[in-house]
C-alpha positions in Angstrom: 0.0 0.0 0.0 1.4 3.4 -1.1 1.3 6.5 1.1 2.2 8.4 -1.5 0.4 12.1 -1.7 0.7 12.5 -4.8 0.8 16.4 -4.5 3.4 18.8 -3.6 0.8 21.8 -3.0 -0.6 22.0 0.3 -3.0 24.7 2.2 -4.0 28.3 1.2 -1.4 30.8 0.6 -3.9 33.2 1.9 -3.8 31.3 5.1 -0.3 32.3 5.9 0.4 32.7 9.7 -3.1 30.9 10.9 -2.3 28.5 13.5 -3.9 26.4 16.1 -3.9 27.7 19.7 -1.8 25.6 22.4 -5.5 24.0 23.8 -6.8 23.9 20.6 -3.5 21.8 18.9 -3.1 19.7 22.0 -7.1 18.6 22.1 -6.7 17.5 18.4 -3.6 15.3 19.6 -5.4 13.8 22.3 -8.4 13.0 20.6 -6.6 11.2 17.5 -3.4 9.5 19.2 -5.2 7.1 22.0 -0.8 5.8 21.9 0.6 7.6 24.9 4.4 6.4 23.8 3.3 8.0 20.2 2.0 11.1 22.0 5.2 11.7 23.8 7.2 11.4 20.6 4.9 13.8 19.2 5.5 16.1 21.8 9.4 15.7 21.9 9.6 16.5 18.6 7.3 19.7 19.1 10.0 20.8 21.6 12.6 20.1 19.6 11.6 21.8 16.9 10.4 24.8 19.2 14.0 24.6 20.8 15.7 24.6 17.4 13.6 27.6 16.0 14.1 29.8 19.2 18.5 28.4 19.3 19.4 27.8 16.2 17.2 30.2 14.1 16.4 33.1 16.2 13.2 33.2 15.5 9.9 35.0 17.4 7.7 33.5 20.0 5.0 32.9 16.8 7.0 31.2 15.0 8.5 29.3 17.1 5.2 27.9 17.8 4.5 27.3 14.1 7.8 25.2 14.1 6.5 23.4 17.4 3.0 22.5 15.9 4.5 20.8 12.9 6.0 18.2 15.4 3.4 17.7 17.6 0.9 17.3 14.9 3.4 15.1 12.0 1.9 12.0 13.6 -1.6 12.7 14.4 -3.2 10.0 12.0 -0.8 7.2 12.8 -2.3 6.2 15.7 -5.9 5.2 14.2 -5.8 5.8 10.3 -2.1 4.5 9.0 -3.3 3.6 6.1 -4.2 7.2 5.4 -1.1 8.8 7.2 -0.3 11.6 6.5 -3.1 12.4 4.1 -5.7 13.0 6.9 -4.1 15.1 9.1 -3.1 17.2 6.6 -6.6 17.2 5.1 -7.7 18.1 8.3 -5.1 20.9 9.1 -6.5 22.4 5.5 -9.6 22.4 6.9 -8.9 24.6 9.5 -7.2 27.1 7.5 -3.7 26.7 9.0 -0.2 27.9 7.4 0.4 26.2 4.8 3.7 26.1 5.4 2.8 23.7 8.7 1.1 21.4 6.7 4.1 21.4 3.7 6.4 20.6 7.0 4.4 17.5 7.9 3.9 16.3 4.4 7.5 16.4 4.0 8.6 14.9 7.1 9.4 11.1 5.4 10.4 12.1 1.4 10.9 8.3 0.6 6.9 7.3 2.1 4.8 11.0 0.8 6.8 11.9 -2.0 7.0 15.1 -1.1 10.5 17.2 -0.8 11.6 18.8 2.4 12.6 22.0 1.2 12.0 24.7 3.8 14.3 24.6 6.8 11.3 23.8 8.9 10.3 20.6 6.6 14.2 19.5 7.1 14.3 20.0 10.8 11.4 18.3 11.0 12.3 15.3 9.4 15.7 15.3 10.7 14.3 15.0 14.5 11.5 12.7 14.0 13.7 9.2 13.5 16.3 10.3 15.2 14.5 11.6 18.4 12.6 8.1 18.7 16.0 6.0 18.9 17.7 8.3 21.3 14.2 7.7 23.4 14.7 4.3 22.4 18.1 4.6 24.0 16.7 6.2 26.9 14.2 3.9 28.3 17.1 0.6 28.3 19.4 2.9 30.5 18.6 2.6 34.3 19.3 6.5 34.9 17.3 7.2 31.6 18.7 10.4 29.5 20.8 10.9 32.4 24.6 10.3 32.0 23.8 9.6 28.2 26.6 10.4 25.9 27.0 10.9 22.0 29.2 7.7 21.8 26.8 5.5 23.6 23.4 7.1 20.9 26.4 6.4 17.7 27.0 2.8 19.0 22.8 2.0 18.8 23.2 3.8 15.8 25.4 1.6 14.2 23.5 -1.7 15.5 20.6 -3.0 13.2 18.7 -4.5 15.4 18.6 -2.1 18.1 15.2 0.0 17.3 15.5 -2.0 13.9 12.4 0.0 13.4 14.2 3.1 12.4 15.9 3.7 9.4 19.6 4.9 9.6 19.5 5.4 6.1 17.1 7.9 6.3 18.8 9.6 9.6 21.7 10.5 7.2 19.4 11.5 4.6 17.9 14.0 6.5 21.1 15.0 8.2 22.4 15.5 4.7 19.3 17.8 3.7 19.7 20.2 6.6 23.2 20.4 6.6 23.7 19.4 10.3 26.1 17.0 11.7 25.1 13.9 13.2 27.3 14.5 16.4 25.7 18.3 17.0 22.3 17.2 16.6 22.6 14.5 19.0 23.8 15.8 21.6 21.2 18.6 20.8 18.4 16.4 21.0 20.2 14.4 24.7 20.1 17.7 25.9 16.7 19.0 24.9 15.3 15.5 25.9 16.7 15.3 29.4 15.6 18.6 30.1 11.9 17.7 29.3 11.1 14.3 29.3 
């Protein structure tokens, strides 16, 4: 079965800057992810992209939630429809009149499954975290202390064995990598850090 869009046009221009509140983002998450471990990676990716927008970017408060709501939201439909991922969230996110820019970001998030190209630096951020940040959780919950004490080496060493989180594909860790033009070791210990401090 193809997930495959089979679009690369998403949202209204005219809709540029519309966003979901906080209450309003984090009711549609609840009500369409019943998977609490997929709600968490939801939201760690929200905060990463949030943290990377306000660090790395220097962007404003608004726009740093814009960056946020493409992670928490990237996911929405996997819980319940996955045969229709992402095609109804982002159905649903044009529906409601937000940034198309957003919905672009979450379309984008897995090139090699949508068919759609991350070309903003929001679609390649996103797509950068989302593997990555579930091994490094991954990672996380086999350690007795958790993120804590958690080095680069140790994350590179799962990295490099297949059949730890076998789920997630390395090859498309360095894709992404690749597209955004970040090193594997900064964004790593970006994500330890950002992680720890939050989850």
């Amino acid at each position: 079965m193809s997930l495959k869009l089979n679009r690369t046009s998403f949202g209204d221009p005219r809709n540029k800057g519309n966003v979901l509140d906080r209450e309003e983002a984090f009711v549609l998450l609840s009500d369409w992810v019943k998977n609490e471990r997929l709600q968490l990676h939801m939201k760690q990716v929200g905060h990463l992209m949030k943290c990377w927008a306000q660090e790395k970017e220097g962007l404003s408060e608004a726009d740093q939630w814009r960056w946020e709501m493409a992670g928490l939201l990237h996911d929405a439909d996997w819980d319940q429809w996955p045969d229709e991922h992402c095609k109804k969230i982002i159905e649903e996110l044009e529906a409601r009149s937000i940034d198309p820019e957003i919905i672009r970001a979450v379309a984008s998030h897995g090139p090699n499954h949508f068919g759609v190209e991350p070309e903003t630096k929001m679609d390649k951020m996103l797509y950068a975290f989302d593997e990555l940040s579930g091994l490094i959780h991954a990672y996380s919950l086999m350690r007795p202390e958790g993120y804590t004490g958690m080095e680069l080496k140790g994350v590179k060493k799962r990295l490099k064995e297949k059949s730890f989180a076998a789920n997630v594909n390395r090859d498309e860790i360095m894709d992404a990598l690749n597209r955004a033009d970040v090193d594997l070791d900064s964004i790593v210990t970006f994500i330890i850090e950002r992680q720890r401090s939050s989850y």
